[in-house]
C-alpha positions as CSV (number, residue, x, y, z in Angstrom):
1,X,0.0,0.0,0.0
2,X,2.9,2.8,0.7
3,X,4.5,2.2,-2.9
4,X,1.1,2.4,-4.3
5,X,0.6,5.8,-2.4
6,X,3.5,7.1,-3.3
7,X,2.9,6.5,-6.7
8,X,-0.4,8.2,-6.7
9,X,1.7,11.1,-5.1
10,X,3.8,11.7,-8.1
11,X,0.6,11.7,-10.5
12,X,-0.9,14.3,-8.0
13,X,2.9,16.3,-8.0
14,X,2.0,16.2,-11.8
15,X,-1.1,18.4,-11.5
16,X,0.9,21.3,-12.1
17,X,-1.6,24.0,-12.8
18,X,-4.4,25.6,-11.4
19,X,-6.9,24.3,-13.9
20,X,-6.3,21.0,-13.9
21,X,-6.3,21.0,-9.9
22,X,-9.6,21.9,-9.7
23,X,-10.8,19.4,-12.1
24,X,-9.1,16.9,-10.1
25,X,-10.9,18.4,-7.1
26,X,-14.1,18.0,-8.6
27,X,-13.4,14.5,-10.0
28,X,-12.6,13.3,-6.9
29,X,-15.9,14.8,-5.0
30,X,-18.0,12.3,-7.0
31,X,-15.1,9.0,-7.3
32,X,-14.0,8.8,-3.4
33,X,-13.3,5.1,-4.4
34,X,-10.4,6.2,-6.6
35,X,-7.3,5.6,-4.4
36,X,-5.6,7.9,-7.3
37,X,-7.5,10.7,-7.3
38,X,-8.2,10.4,-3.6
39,X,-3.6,10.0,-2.2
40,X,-3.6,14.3,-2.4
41,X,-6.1,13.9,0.6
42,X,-5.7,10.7,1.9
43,X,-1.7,11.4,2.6
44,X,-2.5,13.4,5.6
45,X,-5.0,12.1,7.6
46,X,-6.5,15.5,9.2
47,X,-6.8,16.8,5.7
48,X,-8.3,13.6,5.0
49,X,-10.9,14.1,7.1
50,X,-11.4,17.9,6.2
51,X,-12.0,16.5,2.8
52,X,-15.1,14.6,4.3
53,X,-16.5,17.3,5.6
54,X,-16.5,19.1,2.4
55,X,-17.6,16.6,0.6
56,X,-20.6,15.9,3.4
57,X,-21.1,20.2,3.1
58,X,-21.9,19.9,-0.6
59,X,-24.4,16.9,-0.9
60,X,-26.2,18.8,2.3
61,X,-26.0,21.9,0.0
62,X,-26.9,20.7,-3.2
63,X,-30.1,18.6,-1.5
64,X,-31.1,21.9,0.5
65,X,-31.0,23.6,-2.9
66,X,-33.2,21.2,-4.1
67,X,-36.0,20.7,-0.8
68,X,-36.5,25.0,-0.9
69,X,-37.2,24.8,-4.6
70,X,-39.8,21.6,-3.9
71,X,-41.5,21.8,-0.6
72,X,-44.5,19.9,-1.6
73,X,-42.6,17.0,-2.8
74,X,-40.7,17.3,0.4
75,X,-44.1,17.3,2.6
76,X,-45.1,14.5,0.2
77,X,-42.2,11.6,1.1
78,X,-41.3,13.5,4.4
79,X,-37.4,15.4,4.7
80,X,-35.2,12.2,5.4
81,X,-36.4,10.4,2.2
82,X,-36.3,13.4,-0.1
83,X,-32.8,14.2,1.2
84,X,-31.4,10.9,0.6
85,X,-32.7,11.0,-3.1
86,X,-31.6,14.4,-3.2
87,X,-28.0,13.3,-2.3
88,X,-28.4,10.8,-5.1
89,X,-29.4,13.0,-7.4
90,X,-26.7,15.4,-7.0
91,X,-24.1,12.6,-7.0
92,X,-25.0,12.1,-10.5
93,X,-25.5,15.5,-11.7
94,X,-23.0,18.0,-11.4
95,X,-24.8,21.6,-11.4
96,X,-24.0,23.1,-14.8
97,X,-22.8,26.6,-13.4
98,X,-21.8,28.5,-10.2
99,X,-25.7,29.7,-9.4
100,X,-28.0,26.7,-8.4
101,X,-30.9,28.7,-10.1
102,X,-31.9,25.7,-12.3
103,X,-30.4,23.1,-10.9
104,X,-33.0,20.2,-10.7
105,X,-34.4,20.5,-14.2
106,X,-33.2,16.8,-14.2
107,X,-34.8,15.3,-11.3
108,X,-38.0,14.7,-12.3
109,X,-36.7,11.8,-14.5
110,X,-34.4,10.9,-11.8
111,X,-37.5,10.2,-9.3
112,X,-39.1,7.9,-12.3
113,X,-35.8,5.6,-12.3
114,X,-35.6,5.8,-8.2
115,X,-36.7,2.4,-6.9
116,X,-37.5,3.9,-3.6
117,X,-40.1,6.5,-5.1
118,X,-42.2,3.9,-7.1
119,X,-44.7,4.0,-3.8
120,X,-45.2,7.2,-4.4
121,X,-46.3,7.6,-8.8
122,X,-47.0,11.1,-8.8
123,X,-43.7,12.2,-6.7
124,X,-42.3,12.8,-10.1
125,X,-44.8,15.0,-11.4
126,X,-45.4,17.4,-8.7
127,X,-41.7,17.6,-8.9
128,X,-42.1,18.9,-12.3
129,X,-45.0,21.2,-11.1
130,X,-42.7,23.1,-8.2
131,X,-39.9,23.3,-10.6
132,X,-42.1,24.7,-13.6
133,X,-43.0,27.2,-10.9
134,X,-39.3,27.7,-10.2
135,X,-38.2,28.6,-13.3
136,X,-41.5,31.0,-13.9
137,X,-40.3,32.9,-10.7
138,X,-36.6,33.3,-12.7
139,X,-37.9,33.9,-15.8
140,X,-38.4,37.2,-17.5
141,X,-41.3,38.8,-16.7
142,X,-42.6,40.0,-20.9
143,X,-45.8,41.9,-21.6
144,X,-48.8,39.5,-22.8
145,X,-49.9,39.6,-26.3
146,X,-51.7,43.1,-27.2
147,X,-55.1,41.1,-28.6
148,X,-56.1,44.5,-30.6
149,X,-52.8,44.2,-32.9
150,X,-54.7,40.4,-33.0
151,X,-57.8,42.1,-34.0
152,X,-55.9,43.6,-36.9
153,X,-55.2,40.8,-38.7
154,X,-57.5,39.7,-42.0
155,X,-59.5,36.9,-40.9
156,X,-58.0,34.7,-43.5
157,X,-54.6,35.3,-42.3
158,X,-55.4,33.6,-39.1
159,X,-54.8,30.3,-39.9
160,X,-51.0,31.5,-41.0
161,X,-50.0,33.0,-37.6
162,X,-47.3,31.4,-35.4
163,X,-46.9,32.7,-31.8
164,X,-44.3,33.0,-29.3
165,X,-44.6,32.2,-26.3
166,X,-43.4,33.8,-22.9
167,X,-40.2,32.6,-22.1
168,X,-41.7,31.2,-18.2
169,X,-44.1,29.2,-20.0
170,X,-44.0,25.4,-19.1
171,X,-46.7,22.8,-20.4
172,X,-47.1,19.8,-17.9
173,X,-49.0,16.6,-18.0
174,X,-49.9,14.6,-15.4
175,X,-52.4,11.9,-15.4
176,X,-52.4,12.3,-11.7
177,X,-54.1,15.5,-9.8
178,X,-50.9,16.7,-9.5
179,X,-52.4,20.4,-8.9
180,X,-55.0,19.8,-6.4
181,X,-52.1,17.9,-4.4
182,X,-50.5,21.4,-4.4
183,X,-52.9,23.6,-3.9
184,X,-53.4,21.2,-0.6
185,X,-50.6,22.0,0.7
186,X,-50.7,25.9,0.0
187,X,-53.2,25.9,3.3
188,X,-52.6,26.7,6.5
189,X,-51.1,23.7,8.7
190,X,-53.2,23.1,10.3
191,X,-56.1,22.4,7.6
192,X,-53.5,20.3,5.2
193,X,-55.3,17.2,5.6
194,X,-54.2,15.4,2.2
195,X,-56.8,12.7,2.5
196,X,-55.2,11.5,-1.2
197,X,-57.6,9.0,-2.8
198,X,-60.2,9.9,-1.1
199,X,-63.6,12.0,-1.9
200,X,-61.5,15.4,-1.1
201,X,-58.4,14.3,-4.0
202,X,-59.6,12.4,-6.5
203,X,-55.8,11.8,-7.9
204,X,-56.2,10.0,-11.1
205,X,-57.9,13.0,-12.0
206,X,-55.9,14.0,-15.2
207,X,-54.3,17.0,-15.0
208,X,-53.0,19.5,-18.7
209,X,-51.4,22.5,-17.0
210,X,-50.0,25.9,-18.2
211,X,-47.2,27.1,-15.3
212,X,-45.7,31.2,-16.2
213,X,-44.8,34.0,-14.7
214,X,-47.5,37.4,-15.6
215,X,-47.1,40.5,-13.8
216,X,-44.5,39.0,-11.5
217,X,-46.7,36.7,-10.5
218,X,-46.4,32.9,-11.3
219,X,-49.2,31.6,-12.7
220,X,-51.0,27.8,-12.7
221,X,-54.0,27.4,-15.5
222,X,-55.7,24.1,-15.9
223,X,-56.5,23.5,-19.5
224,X,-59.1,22.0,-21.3
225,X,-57.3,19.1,-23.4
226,X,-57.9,20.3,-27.3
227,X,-56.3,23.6,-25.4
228,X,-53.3,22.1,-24.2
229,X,-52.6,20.2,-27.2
230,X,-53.0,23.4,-29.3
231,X,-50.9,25.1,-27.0
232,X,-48.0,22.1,-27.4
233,X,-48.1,22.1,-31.0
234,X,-47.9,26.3,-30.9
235,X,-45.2,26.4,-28.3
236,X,-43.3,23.2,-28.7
237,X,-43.2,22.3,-32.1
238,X,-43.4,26.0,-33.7
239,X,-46.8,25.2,-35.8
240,X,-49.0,27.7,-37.3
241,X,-52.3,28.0,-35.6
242,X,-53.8,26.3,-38.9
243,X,-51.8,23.2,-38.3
244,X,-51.8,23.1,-34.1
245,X,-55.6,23.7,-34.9
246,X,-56.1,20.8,-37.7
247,X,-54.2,18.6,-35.1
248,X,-56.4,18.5,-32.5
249,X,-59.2,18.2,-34.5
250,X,-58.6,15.0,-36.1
251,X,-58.4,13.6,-32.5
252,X,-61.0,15.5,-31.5
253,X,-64.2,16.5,-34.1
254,X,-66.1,18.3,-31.6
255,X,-63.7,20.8,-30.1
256,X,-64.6,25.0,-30.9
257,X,-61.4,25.9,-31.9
258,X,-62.6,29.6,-31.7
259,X,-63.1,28.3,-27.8
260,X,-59.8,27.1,-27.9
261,X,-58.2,30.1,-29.0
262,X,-59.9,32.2,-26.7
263,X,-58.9,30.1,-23.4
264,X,-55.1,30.2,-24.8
265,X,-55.4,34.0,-25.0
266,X,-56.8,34.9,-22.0
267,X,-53.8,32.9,-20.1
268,X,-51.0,35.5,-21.6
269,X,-48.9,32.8,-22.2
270,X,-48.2,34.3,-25.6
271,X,-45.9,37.4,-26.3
272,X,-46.1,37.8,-30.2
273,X,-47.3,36.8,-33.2
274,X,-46.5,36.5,-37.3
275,X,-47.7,36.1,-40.0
């Protein structure tokens, strides 16, 4: 073991500039089972164990991050659970940049992999719900659509139009109440009473939700389905109303689109249009 040390210790005498230290620092955050990457910290056994703690201080960060963005889940699966998956999370997915505002966009399909979580099926999609709202509350807050400039446009130039949407806007699906669950939990306390699949939380209630941020204020629509699926096609795939429109109709004979386009409008989730 002491020749295999100090071997280690030449490779980490090699590390020779400032860069490459601190990818090596990094690296060995997330591989502690690599004797190599671990003999800079392992030589000397207090900083050894000063290594630990930092280590420890950034899974406990990273998972903090993570329960103040989601306190719903977190009330859901109570702190110790979501902490540990947290800490599991995070050891697999490095935050892309210094700030953690984002950080968790990956989580949701974490939690549909995580053995532990399959008790709980819609963990995963009110995880998605409270980080929709966290990147509204980030986002830039833009002026809704001006509907008179709308108004303006010939009537057989509808169908042509493509719209943008606000840049807060996120379109979620859930085939689980996920938005009653929330709203629960936005009580007092003392009246959260969460009876889930029960007569007060139907939860296989379907859910088609519009999450953005409008007058700094974040925002939750439900949608009717032909809306959300107009709305996908406008926002997601960049159609022309004609073609989001023709979409949902071939599913769907009896929807108004004129209904349609009306409940899409009044949400603001739109910024501009062109022809």
């Amino acid at each position: 073991m002491p020749e295999l040390v100090n071997q280690d210790l030449e490779k980490v005498e090699a590390v020779n500039s400032l860069e490459s230290y601190q990818q090596l620092f990094v690296k060995s955050l997330y591989e502690s089972s690599d004797i190599e990457l671990q003999a800079i910290f392992t030589a000397d056994r207090l900083l050894s164990e000063k290594f630990s703690i930092y280590q420890n201080n950034v899974w406990h960060s990273l998972s903090s991050a993570l329960m103040g963005v989601m306190p719903v889940s977190v009330a859901l699966v109570g702190e110790s659970f979501f902490r540990t998956m947290a800490v599991a999370y995070a050891k697999s997915h490095l935050p892309p940049k210094g700030s953690l505002i984002g950080y968790g966009d990956q989580l949701t399909n974490f939690v549909k992999s995580y053995p532990p979580a399959e008790t709980v099926p819609y963990l995963a999609d009110v995880i998605a719900l409270e980080f929709a709202r966290h990147h509204a509350y980030h986002s830039n807050d833009q002026q809704p659509l001006d509907l008179a400039s709308l108004a303006a446009v010939a009537p057989d130039k509808l169908g042509e139009l493509t719209f943008t949407a606000a840049d807060s806007v996120t379109l979620l699906y859930s085939k689980y109440d996920i938005y009653q669950i929330w709203k629960q939990h936005q009580a007092p306390l003392a009246m959260q009473t969460m009876e889930l699949e029960s007569e007060k939380i139907d939860i296989s209630n379907e859910n088609f939700l519009l999450i953005l941020r409008l007058d700094f204020e974040i925002q939750i629509h439900s949608l009717s389905k032909g809306a959300f699926r107009v709305a996908q096609a406008i926002a997601n795939d960049q159609q022309n109303l004609e073609l989001a429109l023709a979409e949902v109709l071939q599913q769907d004979s009896s929807v108004d689109p004129q209904a349609i386009l009306a409940e899409l409008l009044q949400t603001g989730m739109f910024v501009s249009f062109k022809v």
